[in-house]
N, C-alpha and C positions, 0 to 999 in steps of 0.2 A: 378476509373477514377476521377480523381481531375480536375474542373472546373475553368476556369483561365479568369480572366478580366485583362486586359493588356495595362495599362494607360501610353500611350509613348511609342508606338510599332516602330518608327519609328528612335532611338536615337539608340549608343551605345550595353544598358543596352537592350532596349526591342527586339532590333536584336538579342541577344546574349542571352535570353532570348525564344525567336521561336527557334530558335539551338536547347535548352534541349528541347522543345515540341517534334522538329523533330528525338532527339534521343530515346526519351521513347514516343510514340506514343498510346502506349496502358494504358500511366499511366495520359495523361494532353490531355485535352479538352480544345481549345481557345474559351470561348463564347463571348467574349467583345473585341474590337480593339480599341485605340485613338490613333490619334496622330493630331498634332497640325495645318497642312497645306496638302491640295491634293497635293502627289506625285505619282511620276508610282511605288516607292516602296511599298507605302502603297497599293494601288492597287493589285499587287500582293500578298500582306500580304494576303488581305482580299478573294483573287483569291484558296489560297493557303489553307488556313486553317477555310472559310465559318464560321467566328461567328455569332452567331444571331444577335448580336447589333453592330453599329461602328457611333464612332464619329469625326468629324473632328472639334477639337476647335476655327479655323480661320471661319469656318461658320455657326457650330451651337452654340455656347458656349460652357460655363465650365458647366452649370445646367448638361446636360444627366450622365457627370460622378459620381455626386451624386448618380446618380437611380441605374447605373452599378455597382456600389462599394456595394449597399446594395441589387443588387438582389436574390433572393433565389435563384436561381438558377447559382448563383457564390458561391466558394467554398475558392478562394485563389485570393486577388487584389496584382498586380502586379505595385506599383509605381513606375514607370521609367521616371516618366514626369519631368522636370526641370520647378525651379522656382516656385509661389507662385500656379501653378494652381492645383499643389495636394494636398491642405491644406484640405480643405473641404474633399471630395471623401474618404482621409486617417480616418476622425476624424470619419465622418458618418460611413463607413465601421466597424471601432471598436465598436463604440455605438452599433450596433447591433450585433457583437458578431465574426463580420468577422477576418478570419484572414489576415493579411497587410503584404507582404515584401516590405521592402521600400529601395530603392535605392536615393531617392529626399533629398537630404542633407540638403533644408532649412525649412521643414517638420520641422522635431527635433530641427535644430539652433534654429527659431523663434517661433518654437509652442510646444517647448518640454511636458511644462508645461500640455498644451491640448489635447494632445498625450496620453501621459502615463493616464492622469486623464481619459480619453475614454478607454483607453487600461484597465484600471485596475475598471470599472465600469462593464465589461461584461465579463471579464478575458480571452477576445480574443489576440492572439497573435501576437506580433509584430516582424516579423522576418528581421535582418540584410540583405543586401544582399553586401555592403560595403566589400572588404576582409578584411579591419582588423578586420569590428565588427564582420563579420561570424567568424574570426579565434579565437575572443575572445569567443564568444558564443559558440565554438565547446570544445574549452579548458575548459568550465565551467559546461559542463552535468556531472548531478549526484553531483553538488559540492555546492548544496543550503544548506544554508542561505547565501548569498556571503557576507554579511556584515560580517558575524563569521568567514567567512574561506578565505578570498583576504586579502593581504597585498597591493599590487597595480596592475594595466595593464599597460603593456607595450608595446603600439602603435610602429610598425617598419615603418621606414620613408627613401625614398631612396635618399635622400638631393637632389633629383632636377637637372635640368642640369649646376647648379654652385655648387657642395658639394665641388669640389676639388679645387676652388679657392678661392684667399684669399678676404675677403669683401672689399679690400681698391682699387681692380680692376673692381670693379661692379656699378661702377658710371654712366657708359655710357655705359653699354653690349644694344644691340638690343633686340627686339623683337622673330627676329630669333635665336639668339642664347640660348635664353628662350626657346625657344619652343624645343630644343634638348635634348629629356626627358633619360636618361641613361637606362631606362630599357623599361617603359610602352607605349604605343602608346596610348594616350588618344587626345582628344579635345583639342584646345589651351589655354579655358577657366583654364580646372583644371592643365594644363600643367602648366601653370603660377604660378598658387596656388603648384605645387607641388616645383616651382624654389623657392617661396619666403616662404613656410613652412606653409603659411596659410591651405592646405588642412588639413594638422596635426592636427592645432589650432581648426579648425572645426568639426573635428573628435573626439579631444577630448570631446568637447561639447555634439555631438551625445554617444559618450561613457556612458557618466556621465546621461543623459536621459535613456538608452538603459538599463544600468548595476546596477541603484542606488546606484553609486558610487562617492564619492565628488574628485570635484577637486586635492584635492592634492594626489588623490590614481591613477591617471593620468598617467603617463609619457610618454618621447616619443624619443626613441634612434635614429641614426643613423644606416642605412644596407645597404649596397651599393648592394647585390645580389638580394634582393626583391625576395628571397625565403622561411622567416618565415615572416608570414604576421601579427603576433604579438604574444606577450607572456603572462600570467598571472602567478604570482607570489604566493604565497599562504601565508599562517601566519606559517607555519611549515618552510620557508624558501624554499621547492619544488617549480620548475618551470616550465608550463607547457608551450610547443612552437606547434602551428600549419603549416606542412609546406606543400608548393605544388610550381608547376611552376605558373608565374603570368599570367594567363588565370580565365577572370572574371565569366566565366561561370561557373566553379567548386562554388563558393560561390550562382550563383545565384541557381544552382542545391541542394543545400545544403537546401538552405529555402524553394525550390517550393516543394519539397521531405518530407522534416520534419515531423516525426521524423525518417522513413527511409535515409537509403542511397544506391543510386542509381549506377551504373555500367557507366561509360564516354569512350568514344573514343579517349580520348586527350594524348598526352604523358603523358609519367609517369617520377616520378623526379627522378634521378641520383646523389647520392651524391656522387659515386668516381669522376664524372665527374664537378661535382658542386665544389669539391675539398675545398674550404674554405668558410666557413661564418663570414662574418667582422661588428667589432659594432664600434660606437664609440659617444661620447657624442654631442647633439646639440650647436652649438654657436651662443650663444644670440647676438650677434653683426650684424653676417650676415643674422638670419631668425627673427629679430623684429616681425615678422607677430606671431607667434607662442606665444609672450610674450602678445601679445596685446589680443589673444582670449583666453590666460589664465584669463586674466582680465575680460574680457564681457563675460565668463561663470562665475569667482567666480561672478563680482555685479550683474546678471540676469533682472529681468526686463525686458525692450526691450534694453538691451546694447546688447544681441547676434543681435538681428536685423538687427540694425544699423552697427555692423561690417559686419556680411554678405553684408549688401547691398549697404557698403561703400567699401567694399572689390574688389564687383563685377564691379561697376562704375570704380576704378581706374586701374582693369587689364584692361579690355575696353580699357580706355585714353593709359593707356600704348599700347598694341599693335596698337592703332592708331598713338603711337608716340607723343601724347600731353601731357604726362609723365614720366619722367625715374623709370627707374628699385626701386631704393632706397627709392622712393616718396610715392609708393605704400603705406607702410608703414605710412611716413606723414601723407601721408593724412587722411588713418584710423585710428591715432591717434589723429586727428585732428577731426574727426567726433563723436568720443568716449567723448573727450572732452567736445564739443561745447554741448553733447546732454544732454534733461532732460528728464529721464525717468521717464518711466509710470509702476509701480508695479503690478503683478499678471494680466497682462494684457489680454483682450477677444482678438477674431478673430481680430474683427477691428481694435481696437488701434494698435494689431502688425503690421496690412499692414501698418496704417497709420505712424509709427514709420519707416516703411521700404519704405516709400517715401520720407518721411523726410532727409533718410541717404542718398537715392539716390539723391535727391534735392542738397543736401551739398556739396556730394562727386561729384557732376556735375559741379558746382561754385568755387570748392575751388582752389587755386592758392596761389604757397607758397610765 
């Protein structure tokens, strides 16, 4: 019985996340529940599956997930919380030896550095729950040193609810029309990020932490089916592909599980019925966002920062309509710009760098 703290029971990830509890029930204990505000969801969470501890972040604070992440009596911390409240909880949890899946994407963007350097002080585990990094890390058992044996990863990207149109039409798409994601049903947040290529740009970033892998070993195709969730290449020229239907819960199963694998209820994939898989190169013209967080990973520092949290401000403005589609972009170029960074940076200076972006990206006006 694996022991599960479950930081963000109430999003997505940590719904889909109670799913695999309720399918192997003899294999995961929920001791811990957070989430960020009382709901009747949460409520029955807590109704459902009686953890010893629960916090609610809007009225006790972020302190109690500190104590959860590191108590003996948690086995596997389940980051599922958005935004900067799982920075701590994640880092503490490593330090003592805990194993982390982490779903929280600015974890790694802005604290990569802190991460890995906790991850690699206890040699506690840091497990994916992401599908492309679960696909790459499924691709890469048994395949250590990866520095000796990867020629590059190969990030699959479903171009977004504009892949098929040409960039010179996208001056004035809507809000709505963003938001009509061709495969995934996600949040409107990363819906956007997937229209404008940034969720890529940030993935790659998490890659290059995750995998100890530089930049230009990186890449990131185009896949319109979002049925190989990425590839890894090898130096023999071999390539390996992970594939499934896009249901997020096989990946989070994959890390709560580890290093078994576990038996799902979910469909199973069909390739006479899948019938083709299509690739095709990104263009740099129409996903700007993609070039720009190649950038603020090669300079490091607080450049990832600052893109994430200049990134975040201008989908905002956009879906409020206080910015176009194409601006997006500007602007976090314009934040990238403007910014001077702070080297090998602690805890603070990242948040304070990532006020900074937000500050920018809230004033700027092209």
């Amino acid at each position: 019985m694996k022991r599960i703290a479950l930081l963000g029971s109430t999003g997505s990830i940590g719904r889909q996340t109670l799913d695999v509890v309720r399918w192997h029930p003899d294999e995961f204990e929920v001791v811990a529940l957070v989430a960020g505000r009382p709901t009747s969801l949460f409520e029955a969470q807590v109704a459902e599956f009686s953890p010893r501890q629960t916090c609610l972040t809007s009225r006790d604070g972020a302190d109690p997930l500190v104590a959860f992440a590191t108590d003996p009596a948690t086995d596997l911390v389940v980051i599922a919380t958005s935004g900067t409240v799982g920075f701590r909880p994640t880092i503490a949890a490593l330090q003592v030896g805990k194993a982390v899946a982490l779903a929280n994407k600015e974890t790694l963007i802005m604290a990569g550095h802190l991460v890995t350097a906790a991850a690699n002080s206890t040699g506690a585990a840091l497990l994916p729950i992401d599908s492309e990094h679960s696909a790459i890390w499924q691709c890469l058992q048994g395949e250590e040193p990866y520095a000796e044996r990867v020629r590059r990863l190969l990030l699959t990207a479903s171009g977004g609810a504009f892949r098929d149109r040409p960039v010179a039409t996208l001056c004035d798409v809507s809000p709505a029309e963003a938001l009509k994601h061709p495969t995934w049903s996600m949040g409107p947040k990363i819906t956007i990020d997937s229209a404008t290529l940034m969720n890529k740009g940030l993935e790659v970033i998490e890659a290059h932490w995750l995998f100890g892998l530089g930049l230009d070993q990186i890449d990131v195709v185009i896949h319109h089916q979002s049925v190989i969730h990425s590839l890894v290449e090898f130096v023999d020229g071999s390539v390996k592909a992970q594939l499934g239907l896009p249901d997020m819960r096989l990946p989070i199963q994959y890390a709560m599980a580890h290093p078994r694998r576990l038996s799902t209820p979910v469909d199973r994939l069909n390739l006479a019925s899948v019938a083709q898989l299509t690739f095709g190169p990104v263009d740099a013209a129409k996903y700007p966002c993609l070039g720009l967080a190649y950038f603020a990973g090669r300079s490091g520092a607080t450049y990832p920062t600052v893109l994430n949290a200049a990134n975040e401000v201008a989908v905002a403005r956009f879906l409020d309509n206080d910015l176009k589609f194409m601006q997006i972009a500007e602007l976090i170029d314009a934040a990238l710009q403007a910014h001077r960074p702070c080297d090998a940076p602690s805890l603070d200076e990242v948040l304070a760098a990532d006020g900074w972006g937000r500050a920018f990206a809230r004033s700027w006006r092209r």
